[in-house]
PyMOL commands that place a pseudoatom at each C-alpha (Angstrom):
pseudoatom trace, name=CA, resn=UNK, resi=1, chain=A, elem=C, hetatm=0, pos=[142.504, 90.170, 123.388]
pseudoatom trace, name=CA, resn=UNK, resi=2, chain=A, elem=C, hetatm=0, pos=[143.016, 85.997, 123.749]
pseudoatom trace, name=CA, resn=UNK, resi=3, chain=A, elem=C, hetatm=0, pos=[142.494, 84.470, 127.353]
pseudoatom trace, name=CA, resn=UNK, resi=4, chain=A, elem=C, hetatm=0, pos=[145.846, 82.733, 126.322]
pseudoatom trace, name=CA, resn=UNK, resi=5, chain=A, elem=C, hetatm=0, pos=[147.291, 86.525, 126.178]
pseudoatom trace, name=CA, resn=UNK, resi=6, chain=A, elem=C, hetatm=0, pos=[145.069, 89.081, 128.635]
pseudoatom trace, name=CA, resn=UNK, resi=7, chain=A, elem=C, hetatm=0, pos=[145.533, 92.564, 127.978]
pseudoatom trace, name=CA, resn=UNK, resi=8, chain=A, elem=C, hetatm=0, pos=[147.022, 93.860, 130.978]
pseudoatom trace, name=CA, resn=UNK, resi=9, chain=A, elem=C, hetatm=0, pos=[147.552, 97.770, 132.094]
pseudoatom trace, name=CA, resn=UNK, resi=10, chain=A, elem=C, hetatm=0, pos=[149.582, 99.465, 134.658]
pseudoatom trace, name=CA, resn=UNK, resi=11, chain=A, elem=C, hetatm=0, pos=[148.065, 101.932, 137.281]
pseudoatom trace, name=CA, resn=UNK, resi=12, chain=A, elem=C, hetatm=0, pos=[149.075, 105.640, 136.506]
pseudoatom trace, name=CA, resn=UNK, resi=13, chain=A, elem=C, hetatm=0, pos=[147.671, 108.818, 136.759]
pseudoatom trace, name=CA, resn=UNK, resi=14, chain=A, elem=C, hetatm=0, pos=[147.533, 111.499, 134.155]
pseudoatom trace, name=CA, resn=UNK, resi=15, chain=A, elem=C, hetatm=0, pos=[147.969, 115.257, 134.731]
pseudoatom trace, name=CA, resn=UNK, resi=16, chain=A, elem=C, hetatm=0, pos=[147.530, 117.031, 131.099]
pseudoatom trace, name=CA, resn=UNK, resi=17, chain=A, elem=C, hetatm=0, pos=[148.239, 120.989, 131.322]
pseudoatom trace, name=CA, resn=UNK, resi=18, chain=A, elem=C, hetatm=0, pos=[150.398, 120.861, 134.203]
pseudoatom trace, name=CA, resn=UNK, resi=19, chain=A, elem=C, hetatm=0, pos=[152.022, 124.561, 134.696]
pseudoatom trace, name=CA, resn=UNK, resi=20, chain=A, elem=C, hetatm=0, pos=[155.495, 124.107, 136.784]
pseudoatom trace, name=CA, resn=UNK, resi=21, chain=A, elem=C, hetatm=0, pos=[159.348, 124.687, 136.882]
pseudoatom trace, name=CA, resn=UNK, resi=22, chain=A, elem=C, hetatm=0, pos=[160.734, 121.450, 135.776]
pseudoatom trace, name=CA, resn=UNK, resi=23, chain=A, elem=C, hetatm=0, pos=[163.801, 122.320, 134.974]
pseudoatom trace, name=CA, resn=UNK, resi=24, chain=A, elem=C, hetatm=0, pos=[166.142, 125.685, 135.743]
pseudoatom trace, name=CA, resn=UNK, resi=25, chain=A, elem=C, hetatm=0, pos=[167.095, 126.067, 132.325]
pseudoatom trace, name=CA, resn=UNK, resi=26, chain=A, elem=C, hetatm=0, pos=[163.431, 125.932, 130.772]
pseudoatom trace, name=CA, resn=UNK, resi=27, chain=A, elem=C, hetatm=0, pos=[161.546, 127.652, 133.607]
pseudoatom trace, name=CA, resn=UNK, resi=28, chain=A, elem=C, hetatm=0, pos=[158.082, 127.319, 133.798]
pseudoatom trace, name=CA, resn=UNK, resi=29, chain=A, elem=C, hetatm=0, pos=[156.096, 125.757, 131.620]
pseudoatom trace, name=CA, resn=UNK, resi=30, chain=A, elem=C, hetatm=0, pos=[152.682, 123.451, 130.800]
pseudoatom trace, name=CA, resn=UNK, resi=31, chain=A, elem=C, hetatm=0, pos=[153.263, 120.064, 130.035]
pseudoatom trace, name=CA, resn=UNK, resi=32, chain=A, elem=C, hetatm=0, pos=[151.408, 116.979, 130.433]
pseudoatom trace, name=CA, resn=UNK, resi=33, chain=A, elem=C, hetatm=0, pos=[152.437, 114.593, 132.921]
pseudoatom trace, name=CA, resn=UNK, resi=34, chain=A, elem=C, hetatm=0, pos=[151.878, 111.119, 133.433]
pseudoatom trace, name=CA, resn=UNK, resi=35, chain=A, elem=C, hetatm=0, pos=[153.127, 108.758, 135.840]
pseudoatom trace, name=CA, resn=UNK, resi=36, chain=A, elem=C, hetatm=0, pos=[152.537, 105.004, 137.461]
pseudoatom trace, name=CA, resn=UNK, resi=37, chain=A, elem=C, hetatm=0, pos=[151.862, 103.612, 140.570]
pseudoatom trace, name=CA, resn=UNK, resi=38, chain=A, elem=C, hetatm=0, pos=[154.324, 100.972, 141.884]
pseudoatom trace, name=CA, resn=UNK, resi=39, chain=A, elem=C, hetatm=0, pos=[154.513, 98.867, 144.236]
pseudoatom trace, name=CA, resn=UNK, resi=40, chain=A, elem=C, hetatm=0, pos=[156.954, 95.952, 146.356]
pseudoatom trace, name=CA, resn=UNK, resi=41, chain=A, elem=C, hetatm=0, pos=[158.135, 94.246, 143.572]
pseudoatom trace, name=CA, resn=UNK, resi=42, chain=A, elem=C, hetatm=0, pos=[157.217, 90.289, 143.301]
pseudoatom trace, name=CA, resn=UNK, resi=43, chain=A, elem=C, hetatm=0, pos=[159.472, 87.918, 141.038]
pseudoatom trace, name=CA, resn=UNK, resi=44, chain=A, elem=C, hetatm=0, pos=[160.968, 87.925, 138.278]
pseudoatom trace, name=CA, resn=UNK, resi=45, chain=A, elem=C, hetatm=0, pos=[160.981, 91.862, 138.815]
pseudoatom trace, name=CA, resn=UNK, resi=46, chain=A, elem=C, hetatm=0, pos=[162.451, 91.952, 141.872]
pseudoatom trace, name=CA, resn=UNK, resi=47, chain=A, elem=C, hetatm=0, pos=[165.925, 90.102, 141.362]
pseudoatom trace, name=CA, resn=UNK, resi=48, chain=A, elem=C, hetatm=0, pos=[166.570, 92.696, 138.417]
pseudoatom trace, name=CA, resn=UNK, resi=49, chain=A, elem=C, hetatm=0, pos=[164.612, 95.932, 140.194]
pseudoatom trace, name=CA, resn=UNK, resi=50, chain=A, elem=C, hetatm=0, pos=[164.610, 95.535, 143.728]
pseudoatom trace, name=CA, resn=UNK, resi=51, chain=A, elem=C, hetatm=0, pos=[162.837, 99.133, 144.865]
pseudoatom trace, name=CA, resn=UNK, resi=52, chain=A, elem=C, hetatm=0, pos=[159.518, 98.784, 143.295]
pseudoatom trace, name=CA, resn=UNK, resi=53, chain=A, elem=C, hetatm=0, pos=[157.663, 97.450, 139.966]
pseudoatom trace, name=CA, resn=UNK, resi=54, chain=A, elem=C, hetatm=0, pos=[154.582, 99.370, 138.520]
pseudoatom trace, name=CA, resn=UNK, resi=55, chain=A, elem=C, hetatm=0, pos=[151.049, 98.353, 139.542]
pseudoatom trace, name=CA, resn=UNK, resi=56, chain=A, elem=C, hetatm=0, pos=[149.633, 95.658, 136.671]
pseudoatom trace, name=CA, resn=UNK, resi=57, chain=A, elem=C, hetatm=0, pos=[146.172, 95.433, 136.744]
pseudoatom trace, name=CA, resn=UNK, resi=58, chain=A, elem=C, hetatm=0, pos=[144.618, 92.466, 134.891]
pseudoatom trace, name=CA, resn=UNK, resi=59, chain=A, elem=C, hetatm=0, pos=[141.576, 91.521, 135.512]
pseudoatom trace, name=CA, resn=UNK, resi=60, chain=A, elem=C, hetatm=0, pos=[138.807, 93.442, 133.833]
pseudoatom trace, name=CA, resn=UNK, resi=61, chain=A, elem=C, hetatm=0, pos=[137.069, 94.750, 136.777]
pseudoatom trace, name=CA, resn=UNK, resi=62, chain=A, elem=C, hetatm=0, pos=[140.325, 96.330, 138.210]
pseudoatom trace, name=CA, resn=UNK, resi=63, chain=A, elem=C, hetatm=0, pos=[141.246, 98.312, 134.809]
pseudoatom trace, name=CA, resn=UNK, resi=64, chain=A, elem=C, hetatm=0, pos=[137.151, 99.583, 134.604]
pseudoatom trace, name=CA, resn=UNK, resi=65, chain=A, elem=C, hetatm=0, pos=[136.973, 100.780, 138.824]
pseudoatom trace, name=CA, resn=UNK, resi=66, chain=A, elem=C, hetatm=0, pos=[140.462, 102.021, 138.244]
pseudoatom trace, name=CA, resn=UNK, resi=67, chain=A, elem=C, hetatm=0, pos=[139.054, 104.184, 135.152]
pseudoatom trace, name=CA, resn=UNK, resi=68, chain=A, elem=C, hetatm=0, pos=[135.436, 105.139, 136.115]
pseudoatom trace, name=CA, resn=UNK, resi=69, chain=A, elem=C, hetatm=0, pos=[135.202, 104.393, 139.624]
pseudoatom trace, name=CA, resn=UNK, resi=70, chain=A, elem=C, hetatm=0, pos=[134.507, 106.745, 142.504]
pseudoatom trace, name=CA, resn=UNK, resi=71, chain=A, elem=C, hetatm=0, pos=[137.668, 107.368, 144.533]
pseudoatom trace, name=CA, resn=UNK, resi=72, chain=A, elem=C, hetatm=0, pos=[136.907, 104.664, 147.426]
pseudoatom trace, name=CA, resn=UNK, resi=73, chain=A, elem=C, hetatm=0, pos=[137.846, 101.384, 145.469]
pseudoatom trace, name=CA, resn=UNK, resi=74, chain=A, elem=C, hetatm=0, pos=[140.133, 102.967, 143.493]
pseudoatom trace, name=CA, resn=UNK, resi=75, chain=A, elem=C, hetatm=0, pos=[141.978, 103.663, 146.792]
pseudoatom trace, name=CA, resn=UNK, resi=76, chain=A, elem=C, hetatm=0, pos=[142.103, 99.853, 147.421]
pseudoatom trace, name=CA, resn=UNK, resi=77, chain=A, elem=C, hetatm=0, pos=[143.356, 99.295, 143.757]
pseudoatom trace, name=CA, resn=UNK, resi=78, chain=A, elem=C, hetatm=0, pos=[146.209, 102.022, 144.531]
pseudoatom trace, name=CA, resn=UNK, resi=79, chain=A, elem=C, hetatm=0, pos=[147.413, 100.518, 148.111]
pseudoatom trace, name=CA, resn=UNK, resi=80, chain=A, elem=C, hetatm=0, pos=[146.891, 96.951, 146.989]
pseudoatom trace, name=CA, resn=UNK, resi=81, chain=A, elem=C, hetatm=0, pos=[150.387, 95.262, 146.558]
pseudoatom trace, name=CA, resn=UNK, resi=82, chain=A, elem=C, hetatm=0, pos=[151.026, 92.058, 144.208]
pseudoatom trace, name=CA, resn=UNK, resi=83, chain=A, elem=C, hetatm=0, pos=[153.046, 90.361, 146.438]
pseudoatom trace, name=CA, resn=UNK, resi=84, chain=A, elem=C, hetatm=0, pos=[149.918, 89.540, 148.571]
pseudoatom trace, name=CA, resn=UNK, resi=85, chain=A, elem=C, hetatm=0, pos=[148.681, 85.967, 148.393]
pseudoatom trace, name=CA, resn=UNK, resi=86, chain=A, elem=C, hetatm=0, pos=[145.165, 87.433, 146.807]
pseudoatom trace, name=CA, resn=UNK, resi=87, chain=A, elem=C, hetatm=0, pos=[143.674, 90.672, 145.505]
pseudoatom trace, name=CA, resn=UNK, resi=88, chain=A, elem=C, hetatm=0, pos=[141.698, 92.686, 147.994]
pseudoatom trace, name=CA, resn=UNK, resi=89, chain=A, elem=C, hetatm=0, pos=[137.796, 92.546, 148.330]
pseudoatom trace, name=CA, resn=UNK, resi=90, chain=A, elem=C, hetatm=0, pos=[136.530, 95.921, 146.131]
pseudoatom trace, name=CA, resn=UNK, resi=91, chain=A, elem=C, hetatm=0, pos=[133.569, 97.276, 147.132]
pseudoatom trace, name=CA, resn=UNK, resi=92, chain=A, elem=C, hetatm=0, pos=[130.949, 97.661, 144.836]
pseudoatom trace, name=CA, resn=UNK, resi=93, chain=A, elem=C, hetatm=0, pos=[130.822, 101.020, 142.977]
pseudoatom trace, name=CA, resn=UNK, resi=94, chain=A, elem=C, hetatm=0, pos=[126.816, 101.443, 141.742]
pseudoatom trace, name=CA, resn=UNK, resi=95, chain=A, elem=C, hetatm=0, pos=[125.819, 103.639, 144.990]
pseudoatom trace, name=CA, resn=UNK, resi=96, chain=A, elem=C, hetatm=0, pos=[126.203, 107.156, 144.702]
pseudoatom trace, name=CA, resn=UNK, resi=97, chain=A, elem=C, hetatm=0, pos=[129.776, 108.378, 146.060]
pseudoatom trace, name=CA, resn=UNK, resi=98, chain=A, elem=C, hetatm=0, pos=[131.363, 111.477, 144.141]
pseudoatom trace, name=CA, resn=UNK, resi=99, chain=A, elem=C, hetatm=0, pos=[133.544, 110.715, 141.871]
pseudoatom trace, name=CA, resn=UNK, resi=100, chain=A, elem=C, hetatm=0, pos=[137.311, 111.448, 142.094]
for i in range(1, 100): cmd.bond("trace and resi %d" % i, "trace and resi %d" % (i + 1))
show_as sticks, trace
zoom trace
């Protein structure tokens, strides 16, 4: 990973052994899911995709509290939206909150 070229990740959760009807003709069955969190899209996403654009984390700290972190600033990674004019304040995550 180059400063020139940060790595950078989108926001999703991961569900592996999920046991549901997803579709009539299969029935039930365990699959793993996975999807990502989105957000009000910012340009150049939002001339081409309008509705929404995933959640890009890219600063180090925001992939590892998205990752390890107790639920609390992970909440404030989830809600925060890119089109704000700067990333919100995250709480520090050493004290001892359950994790999620």
């Amino acid at each position: 990973m180059a400063k020139a070229r940060p790595l950078a990740v989108f926001a999703g959760i991961w569900t592996p052994g999920w046991t549901c009807a997803r579709k009539m003709k299969t029935g039930v069955e365990t699959a793993d899911l996975f999807g990502f969190l989105t957000t009000e899209p910012s340009e150049p996403v939002a001339s081409v995709h309008p509705k929404a654009m995933p959640v890009i984390l890219t600063e180090p700290e925001e992939v590892e509290i998205w990752m390890r972190a107790p639920w609390q600033p992970a909440a404030i990674i989830a809600a925060w939206s890119v089109t704000t004019s700067r990333r919100p304040s995250i709480p520090d995550t050493t004290s001892s909150s359950p994790m999620r």
